[in-house]
N, C-alpha and C positions, 0 to 999 in steps of 0.2 A: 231456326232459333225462334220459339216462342214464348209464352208467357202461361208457365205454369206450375202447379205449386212442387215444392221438393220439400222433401225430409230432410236433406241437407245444404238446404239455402243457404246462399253466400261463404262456403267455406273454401272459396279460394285464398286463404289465410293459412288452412291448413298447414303444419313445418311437420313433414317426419324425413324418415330416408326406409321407409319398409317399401313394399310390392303396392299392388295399385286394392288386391283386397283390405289390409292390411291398412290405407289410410283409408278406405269408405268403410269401413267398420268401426275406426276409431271417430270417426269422423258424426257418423250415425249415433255411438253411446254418447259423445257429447251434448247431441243436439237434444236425444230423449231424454236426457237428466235434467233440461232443462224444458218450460214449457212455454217459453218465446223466446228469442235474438238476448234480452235482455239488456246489459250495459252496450251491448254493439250497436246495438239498434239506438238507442239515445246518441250515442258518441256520432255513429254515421250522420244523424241527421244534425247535432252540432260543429262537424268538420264542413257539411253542406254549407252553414250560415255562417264558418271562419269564412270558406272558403268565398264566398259572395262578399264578404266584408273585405275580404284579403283583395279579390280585383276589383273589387272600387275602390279600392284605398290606393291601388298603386297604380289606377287607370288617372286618379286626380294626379301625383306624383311625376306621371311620365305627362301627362299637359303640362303641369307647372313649368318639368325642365325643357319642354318646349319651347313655351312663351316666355322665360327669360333668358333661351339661347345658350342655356347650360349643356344642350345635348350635343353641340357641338364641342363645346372646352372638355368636358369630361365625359368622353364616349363610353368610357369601362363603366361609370357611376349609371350613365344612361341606362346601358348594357343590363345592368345589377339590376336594376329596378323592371327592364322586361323581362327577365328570367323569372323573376316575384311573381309577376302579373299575367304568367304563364303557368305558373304553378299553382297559382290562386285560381283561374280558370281550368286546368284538369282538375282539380281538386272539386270543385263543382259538377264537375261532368261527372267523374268516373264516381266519387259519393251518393250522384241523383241516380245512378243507373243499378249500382251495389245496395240502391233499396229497394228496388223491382228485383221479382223474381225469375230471372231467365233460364229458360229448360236449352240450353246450347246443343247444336245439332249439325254437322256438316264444318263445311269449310270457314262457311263466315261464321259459327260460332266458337271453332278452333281460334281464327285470330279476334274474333271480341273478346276472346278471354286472354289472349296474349299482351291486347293493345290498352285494354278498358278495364277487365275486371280484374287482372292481375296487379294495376297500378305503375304499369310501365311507363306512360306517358307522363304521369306526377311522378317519376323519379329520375325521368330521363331530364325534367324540369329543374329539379332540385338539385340532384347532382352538379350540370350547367352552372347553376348558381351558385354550387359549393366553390368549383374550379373560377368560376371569375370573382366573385368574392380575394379570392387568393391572390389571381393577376390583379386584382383591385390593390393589396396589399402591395404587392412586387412593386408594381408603376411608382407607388407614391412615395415606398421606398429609397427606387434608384432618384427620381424626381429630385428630391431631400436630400439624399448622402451622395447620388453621384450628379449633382445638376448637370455640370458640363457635358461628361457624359451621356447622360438621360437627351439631351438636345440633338445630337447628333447622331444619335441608335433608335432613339421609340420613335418612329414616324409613323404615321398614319395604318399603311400595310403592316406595319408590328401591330400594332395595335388589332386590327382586323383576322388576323392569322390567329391571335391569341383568343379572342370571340369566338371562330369558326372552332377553334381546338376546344376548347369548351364545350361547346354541343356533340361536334362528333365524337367525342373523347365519352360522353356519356350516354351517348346513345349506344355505341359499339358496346360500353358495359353491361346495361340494363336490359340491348335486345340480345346478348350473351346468352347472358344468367337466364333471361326468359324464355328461351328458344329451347337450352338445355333441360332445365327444372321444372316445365310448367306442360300442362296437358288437360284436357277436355275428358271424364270418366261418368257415364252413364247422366250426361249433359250436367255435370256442374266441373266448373273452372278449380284448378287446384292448382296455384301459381306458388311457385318457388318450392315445387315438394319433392321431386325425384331427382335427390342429388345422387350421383354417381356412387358415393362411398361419405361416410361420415370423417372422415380425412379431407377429401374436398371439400363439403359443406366448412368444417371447420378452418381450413385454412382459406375460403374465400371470408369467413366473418371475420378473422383478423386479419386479413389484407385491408378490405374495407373497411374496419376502424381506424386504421394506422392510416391509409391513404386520404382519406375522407374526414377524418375528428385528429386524429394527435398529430399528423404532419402539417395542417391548417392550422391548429392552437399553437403550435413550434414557430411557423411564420409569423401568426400575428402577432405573439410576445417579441420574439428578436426585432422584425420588421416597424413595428412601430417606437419598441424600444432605443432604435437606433435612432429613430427619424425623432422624436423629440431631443434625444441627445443632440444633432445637426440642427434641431431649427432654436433651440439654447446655444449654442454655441454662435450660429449666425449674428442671432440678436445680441450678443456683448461686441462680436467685431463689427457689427453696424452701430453700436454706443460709441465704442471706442473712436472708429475713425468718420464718424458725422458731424457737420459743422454746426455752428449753433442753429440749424434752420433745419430738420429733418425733412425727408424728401414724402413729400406727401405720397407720389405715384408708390414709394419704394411700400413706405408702410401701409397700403393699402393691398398692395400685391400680397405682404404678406400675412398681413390679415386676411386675406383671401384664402390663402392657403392654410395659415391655419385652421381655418372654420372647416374646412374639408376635410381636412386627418383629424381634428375632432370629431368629424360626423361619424368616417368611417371608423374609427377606433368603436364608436354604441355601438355600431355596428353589428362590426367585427365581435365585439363583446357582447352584444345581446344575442347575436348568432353563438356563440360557445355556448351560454348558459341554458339557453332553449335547448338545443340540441344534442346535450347530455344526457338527459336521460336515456332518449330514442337512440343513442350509441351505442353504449355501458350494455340497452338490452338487448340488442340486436346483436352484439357480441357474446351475451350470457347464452342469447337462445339459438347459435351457432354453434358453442361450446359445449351447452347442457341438453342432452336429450332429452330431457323431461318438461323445459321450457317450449311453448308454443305459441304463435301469432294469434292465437285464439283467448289468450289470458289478459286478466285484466291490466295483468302493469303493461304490456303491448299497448292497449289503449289508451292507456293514463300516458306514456311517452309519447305514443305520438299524436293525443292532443296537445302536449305542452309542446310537442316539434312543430305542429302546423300553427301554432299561435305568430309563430316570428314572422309569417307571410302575412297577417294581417294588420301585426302591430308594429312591423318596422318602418311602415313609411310614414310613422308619426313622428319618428326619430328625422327625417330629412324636411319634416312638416314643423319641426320646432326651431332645429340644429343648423340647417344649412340654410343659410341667407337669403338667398335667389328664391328658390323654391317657397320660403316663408312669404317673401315679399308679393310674389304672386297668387298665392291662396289668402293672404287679406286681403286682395285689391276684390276678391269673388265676394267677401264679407260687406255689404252695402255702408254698416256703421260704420268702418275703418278704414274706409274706402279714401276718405278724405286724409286722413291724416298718414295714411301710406305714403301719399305722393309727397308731400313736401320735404321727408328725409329724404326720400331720393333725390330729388330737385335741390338740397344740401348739400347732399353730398359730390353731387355736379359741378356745383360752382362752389365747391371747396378745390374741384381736381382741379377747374378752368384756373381759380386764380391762384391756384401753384403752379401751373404749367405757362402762365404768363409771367407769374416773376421771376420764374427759371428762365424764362426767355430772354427778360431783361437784364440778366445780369452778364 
């Protein structure tokens, strides 16, 4: 594997289903029609600087829920936020390497283009984060509608089983797909090109949009729709039978909670939006023959897909309490006036929890 120039640099993006002449031909008139990289080249080195913005954004995120202890109460949220900052970091790696130009040769250039320039690891990442996003959903779900329930089934080992499934669940996809469709040709990488039959190609693009985009948008509409119904519902039988002295522990608990299925609803919902487009085409260009990973709306989707690794953890940086409360205390000018709500709200809990005592 060396460093040398090609006439068909970086077209491991290539999509067809012809013979191996058949894409380095098409491969080659695209590049001479053209007399640089052009939009690819800009986009690459802007997915670089999401991508550096994306793992500092979520490397602050995962301190925060550190340091106020969040990563223990909500391991799946934890969980969420290092899949992010996982995907932010290959996103970095495998974009700084897809702007050099590597002449691939032998074995270890066979798996650099497996691991690296095919983009396996940022999707073995992504995916990950697709499926726990979703248990993210589930949890908070039964949490909500089934509490009792939820107390005596999610214990910790659940919880952990459903992590581990996440990863391996998308690794066994991503190293699939890429073991099958992708190959090393006259030392450049052509990842996801030799599909079996244009039947397979096309029924893996609609398995993956329906597993990955329409059966996650189906949960999160039901899933949280249900769970605002239950925590409205909670709240009138907590009016109903409350005495004249509401319980401070109770209503804090459940402000607690709420602030959390508000976060993840942005979420959840800023995750749909981003991520439509990058769906919608990667089903068009599974469907359509003439569609290729080499076009511009390719790039235009999944810049606005990788944008949600950078800009989500500003939603947990605003929305969710804990995490807020320790990224001001880093701000020197706010520093002061951070403590004394909390110190508030302490001895609001101490003196309800002493006149409950007393009575």
């Amino acid at each position: 594997m060396t460093d040398t120039p090609s006439t068909v640099e970086h077209l491991s993006v290539a999509m067809t289903t012809g013979t191996v002449d058949d894409v380095t031909q098409t491969a080659v008139s695209n590049d001479v029609t053209s007399s640089s990289r052009g939009i690819e080249f800009y986009i690459q080195y802007a997915v670089v600087v999401i991508g550096v913005l994306g793992t500092a954004a979520n490397a602050l995120i995962l301190y925060a829920l550190v340091a106020s202890k969040q990563h223990k109460k909500h391991v799946l949220i934890f969980h969420q936020n290092v899949t992010d900052f996982v995907s932010s970091l290959f996103l970095v790696i495998t974009y700084a390497l897809k702007l050099c130009n590597f002449y691939l040769t032998g074995v270890g250039g066979y798996w650099f283009c497996l691991s690296l320039l095919s983009e396996n690891l940022i999707w073995c990442a992504i995916i990950a984060s697709k499926t726990n996003l979703m248990i993210v959903t589930v949890e908070r779900y039964l949490k909500a509608v089934f509490p009792i329930w939820s107390k005596k089934h999610l214990r910790r080992r659940v919880i952990y089983f459903a992590m581990a499934f996440a990863w391996i669940s998308a690794i066994v996809n991503m190293c699939t797909l890429a073991f099958t469709t992708s190959d090393v040709v006259d030392g450049v990488c052509y990842a996801y090109v030799f599909w079996e039959s244009r039947v397979a190609q096309t029924a893996y693009g609609i398995w993956y949009f329906f597993s990955f985009y329409a059966i996650l948008l189906i949960f999160f509409i039901f899933c949280y729709w249900r769970i605002l119904i239950a925590i409205r519902r909670q709240a009138k039988v907590m009016a109903t039978h409350s005495g004249p002295g509401p319980s401070t522990a109770q209503t804090q608990s459940r402000k607690i909670q709420t602030n959390v299925i508000k976060t993840m609803i942005i979420v959840s919902a800023f995750y749909a939006i981003s991520d439509t487009p990058m769906n919608v085409y990667y089903l068009l260009l599974n469907v359509n023959a003439n569609l290729t990973l080499l076009d511009n709306g390719y790039y235009a989707s999944m810049f606005i897909s990788f944008l949600y690794f950078c800009t989500n953890p500003f939603i947990y940086a605003i929305k969710f309490d804990p995490v807020k409360r320790v990224l001001l205390r880093l701000i020197p000018c706010v520093k002061t006036p951070a403590e004394p709500i909390a110190n508030v709200s302490m001895a609001v809990s101490r003196t309800a929890r002493t006149a409950h005592s007393h009575k």
